[in-house]
Structures are given as structure tokens and as C-alpha cells.
C-alpha positions in Angstrom: 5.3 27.5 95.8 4.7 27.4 92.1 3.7 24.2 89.9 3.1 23.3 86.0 -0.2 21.4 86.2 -2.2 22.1 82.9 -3.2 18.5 82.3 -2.2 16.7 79.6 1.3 15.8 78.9 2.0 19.1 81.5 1.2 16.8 84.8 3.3 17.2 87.8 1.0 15.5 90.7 0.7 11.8 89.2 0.5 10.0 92.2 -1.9 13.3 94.2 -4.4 14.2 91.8 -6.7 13.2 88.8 -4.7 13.7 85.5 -6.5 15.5 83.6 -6.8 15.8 79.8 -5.1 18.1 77.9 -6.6 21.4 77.5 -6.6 20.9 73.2 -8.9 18.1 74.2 -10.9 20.4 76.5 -11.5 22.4 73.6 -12.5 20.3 70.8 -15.3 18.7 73.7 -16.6 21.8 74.0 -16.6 22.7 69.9 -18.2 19.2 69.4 -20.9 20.4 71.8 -21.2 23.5 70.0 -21.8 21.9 66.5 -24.7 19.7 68.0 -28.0 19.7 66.3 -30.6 21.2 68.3 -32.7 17.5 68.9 -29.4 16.3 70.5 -29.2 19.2 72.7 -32.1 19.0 74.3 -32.0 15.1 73.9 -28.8 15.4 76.5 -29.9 18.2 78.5 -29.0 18.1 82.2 -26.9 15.3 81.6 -23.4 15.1 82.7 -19.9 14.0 80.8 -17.3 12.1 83.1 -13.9 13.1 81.5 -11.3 9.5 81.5 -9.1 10.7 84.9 -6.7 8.5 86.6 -6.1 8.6 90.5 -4.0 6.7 93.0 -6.3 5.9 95.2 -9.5 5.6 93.0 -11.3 8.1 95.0 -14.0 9.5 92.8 -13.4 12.6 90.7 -15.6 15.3 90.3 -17.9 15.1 86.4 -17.8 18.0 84.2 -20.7 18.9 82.9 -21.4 20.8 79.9 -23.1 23.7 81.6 -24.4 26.0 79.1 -25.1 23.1 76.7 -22.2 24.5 74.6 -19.1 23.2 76.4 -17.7 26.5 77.1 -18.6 25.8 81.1 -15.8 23.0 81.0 -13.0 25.2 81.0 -14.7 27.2 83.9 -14.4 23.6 86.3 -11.3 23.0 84.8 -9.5 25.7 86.4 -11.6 25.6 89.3 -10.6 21.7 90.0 -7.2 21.9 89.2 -6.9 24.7 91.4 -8.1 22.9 94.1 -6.0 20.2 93.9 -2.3 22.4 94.0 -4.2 24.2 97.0 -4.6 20.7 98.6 -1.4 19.5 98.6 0.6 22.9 99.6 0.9 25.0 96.2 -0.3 28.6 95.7 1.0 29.7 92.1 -0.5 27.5 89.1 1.6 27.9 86.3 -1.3 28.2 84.0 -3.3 28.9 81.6 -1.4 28.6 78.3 -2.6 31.2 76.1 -0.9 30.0 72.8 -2.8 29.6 69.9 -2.8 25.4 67.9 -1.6 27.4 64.9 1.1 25.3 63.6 0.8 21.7 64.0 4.8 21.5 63.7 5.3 23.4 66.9 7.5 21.2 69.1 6.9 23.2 72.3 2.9 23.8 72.3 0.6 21.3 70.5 -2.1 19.7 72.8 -1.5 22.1 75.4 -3.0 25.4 73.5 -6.5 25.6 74.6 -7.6 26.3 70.9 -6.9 26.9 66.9 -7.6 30.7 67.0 -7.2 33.8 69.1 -10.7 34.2 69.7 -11.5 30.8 70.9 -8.1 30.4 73.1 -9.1 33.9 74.7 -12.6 32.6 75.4 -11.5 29.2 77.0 -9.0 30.6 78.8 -11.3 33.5 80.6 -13.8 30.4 81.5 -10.5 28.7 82.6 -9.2 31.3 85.0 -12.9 32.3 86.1 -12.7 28.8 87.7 -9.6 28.7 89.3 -10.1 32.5 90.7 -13.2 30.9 93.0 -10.4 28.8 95.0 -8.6 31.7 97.6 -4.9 31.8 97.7 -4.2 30.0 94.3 -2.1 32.7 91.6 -2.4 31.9 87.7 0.6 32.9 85.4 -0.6 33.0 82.2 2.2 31.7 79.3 4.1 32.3 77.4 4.3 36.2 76.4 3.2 37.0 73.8 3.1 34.2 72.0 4.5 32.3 69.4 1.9 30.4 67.2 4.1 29.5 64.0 7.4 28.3 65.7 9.1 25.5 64.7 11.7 24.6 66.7 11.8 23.5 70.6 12.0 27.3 72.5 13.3 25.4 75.2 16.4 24.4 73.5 16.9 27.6 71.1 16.0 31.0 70.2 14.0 31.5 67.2 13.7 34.5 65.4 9.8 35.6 65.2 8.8 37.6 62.5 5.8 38.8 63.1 5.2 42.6 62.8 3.8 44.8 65.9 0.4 44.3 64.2 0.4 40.9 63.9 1.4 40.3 67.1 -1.7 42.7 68.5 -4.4 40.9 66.2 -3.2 37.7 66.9 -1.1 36.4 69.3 -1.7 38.7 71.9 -5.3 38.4 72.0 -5.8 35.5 74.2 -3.1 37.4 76.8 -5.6 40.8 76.9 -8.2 38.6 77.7 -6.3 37.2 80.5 -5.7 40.4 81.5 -9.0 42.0 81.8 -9.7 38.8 83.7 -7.7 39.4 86.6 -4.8 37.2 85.2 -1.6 38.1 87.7 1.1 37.3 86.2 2.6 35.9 82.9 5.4 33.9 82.1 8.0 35.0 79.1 8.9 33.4 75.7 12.7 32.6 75.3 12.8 33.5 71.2 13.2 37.0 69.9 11.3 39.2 68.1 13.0 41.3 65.9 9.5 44.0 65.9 10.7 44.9 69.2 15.0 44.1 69.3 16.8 44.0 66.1 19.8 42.3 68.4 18.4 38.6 68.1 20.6 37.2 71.3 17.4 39.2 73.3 15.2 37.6 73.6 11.3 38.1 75.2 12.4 37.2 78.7 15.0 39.8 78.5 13.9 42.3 76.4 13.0 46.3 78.3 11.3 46.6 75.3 8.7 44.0 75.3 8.2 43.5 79.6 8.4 47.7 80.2 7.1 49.0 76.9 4.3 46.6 75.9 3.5 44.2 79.0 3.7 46.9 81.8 2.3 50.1 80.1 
């Protein structure tokens, strides 16, 4: 039984689980705790941050500490606690992480649920992320949505774009975060519904249907 529960405006279990923030919040935590001087670091060492959570029946929820005084450790409990709350209540596939990249603030479709503004800091959050949720047994991740679409500008849920990003582009951007995910242990994936003309000239195909893209990219 599969579920969309990244946090943030992606919430599925309102009245079963703490809602949690979205993960473009997650991130810019952790990059404030990155930028801190050193006096405020060890000023707030050992402490803990309680992240704003909402719950039916007020139980408490778990705090998420900043770990490695950097932030980065967030991501880790994240996945690990939202994991656990799926497993709870019957679900075995999160349909999670999103590995899209905050490139273009005018992307309808991603926004506050990219776990970062560039490659390298969406692959990093998103390893911490599925690290977490691969210490609760029997929970799958699908990682989305492949392989990416940073500058759209349109909703891909209501129409196919045209992507034109070159094969190159694509490797040293987009797909970054998904390798990652990859070399993680990340299962499974979920496909893009826009075309990109790099891999089909015909631009009705798009990434979900495309040989091209899930035989001669994703699976070899």
C-alpha cells in the first residue's frame, strides 16, 4: 500500500500523524545551522530544536535535533519518523523523497517540496533522508520525479512541457540528486509526465513512456 507523505503541503495522514514541515523548510534549518558562527555553536550544543507539528490527539512528537551541529542530521530523522508513521497505520511504500532541485521559483508543481536550491545540496539531504527511513523494516522509498525538471513552468500534472535540456545538462544537474538516491539503496523512482526532446524528438512521449529514458538511461 503506497502513500504521498513528504510533509508540507504533500500530507495525506492529517488526522494519524504529526504534519510535518515541508522539506524546503527542512533545508533552509539545516543551512541556517550551517552559517552559524562558531560561539553560537558551541553556545547551543546538545541542545535540541522542536519542529511546529500538529496531532489529533496531542500526543507528544518526537524533537529533531541538529545532530552534527550542522543540520544535515534532520533530514536523517525526517525519513526515519515519517517512515514510522506510514508503517503504523498499515502502509509499506512512501512515495518519497523528492529529488527535484528549488531552481525556478515559478515551478507550479515543486516549490517547497524540493529538499534544496542545488544538485549538490538536494542529493545530500535526500541520502540523510532515505538513511532514516531505511532503519524502519518493511517501508519502500520511490524517489521522484525522473529525472527531473528544475526550470518548468507550467503544472506537469495538467500538461506536457517540452524540456530542453541537453543529455549533459541533464547528467550535471538534474540527475544528480537521483544517483545519489541510487547509490543509497533508493528502490524505486517515480516518472516525470513532460518530454524531453534529448531523448524523443516525438513530444506526445513523454518520460513515463519513453524506452528511451526508463530502458536506456534509468535501467542500464
Amino acid at each position: 500500500f503506497a502513500i504521498d507523505q513528504e510533509g508540507g503541503v504533500v500530507t495525506r495522514l492529517f488526522r494519524f500523524a504529526p504534519i510535518y514541515p515541508s522539506m524546503l523548510g527542512f533545508s533552509a534549518f539545516s543551512e541556517f545551522q550551517r552559517d552559524r558562527s562558531p560561539s553560537l555553536k558551541k553556545r547551543d550544543q546538545g541542545r535540541f530544536f522542536d519542529i511546529p507539528t500538529i496531532h489529533s490527539n496531542k500526543s507528544p512528537v518526537p524533537p529533531f535535533s541538529k545532530g552534527d551541529l550542522n543540520g544535515i542530521n534532520i533530514f536523517y530523522q525526517a525519513g526515519k519518523y515519517i517512515a514510522e508513521d506510514i508503517k503504523a497505520i498499515g502502509f509499506n511504500l512512501l512515495l518519497a523523497p523528492v529529488l527535484e532541485i528549488c531552481t525556478n521559483p515559478y515551478n507550479p508543481s515543486i516549490g517547497a517540496r524540493a529538499m534544496g536550491f542545488k544538485p549538490e545540496e538536494v542529493a545530500r539531504n535526500a541520502r540523510q533522508f532515505l538513511q532514516g527511513t531505511q532503519t524502519v523494516t518493511g517501508v519502500a522509498t520511490v524517489g521522484k520525479h525522473f529525472p527531473g525538471a528544475a526550470l518548468v513552468r507550467t503544472d506537469t500534472h495538467d500538461e506536457i512541457e517540452i524540456y530542453p535540456r541537453t543529455k549533459e545538462e541533464l547528467q550535471n544537474y538534474e540527475l544528480v540528486p537521483f544517483r545519489t538516491g541510487f547509490k543509497t539503496g533508493l528502490p524505486a523512482v517515480m516518472t516525470h509526465h513532460i518530454n524531453y526532446p534529448a531523448f524523443d524528438k516525438t513530444q506526445s512521449i513523454s518520460a513515463t513512456l519513453s524506452a528511451n529514458l526508463l530502458t536506456g538511461l534509468l535501467r542500464r
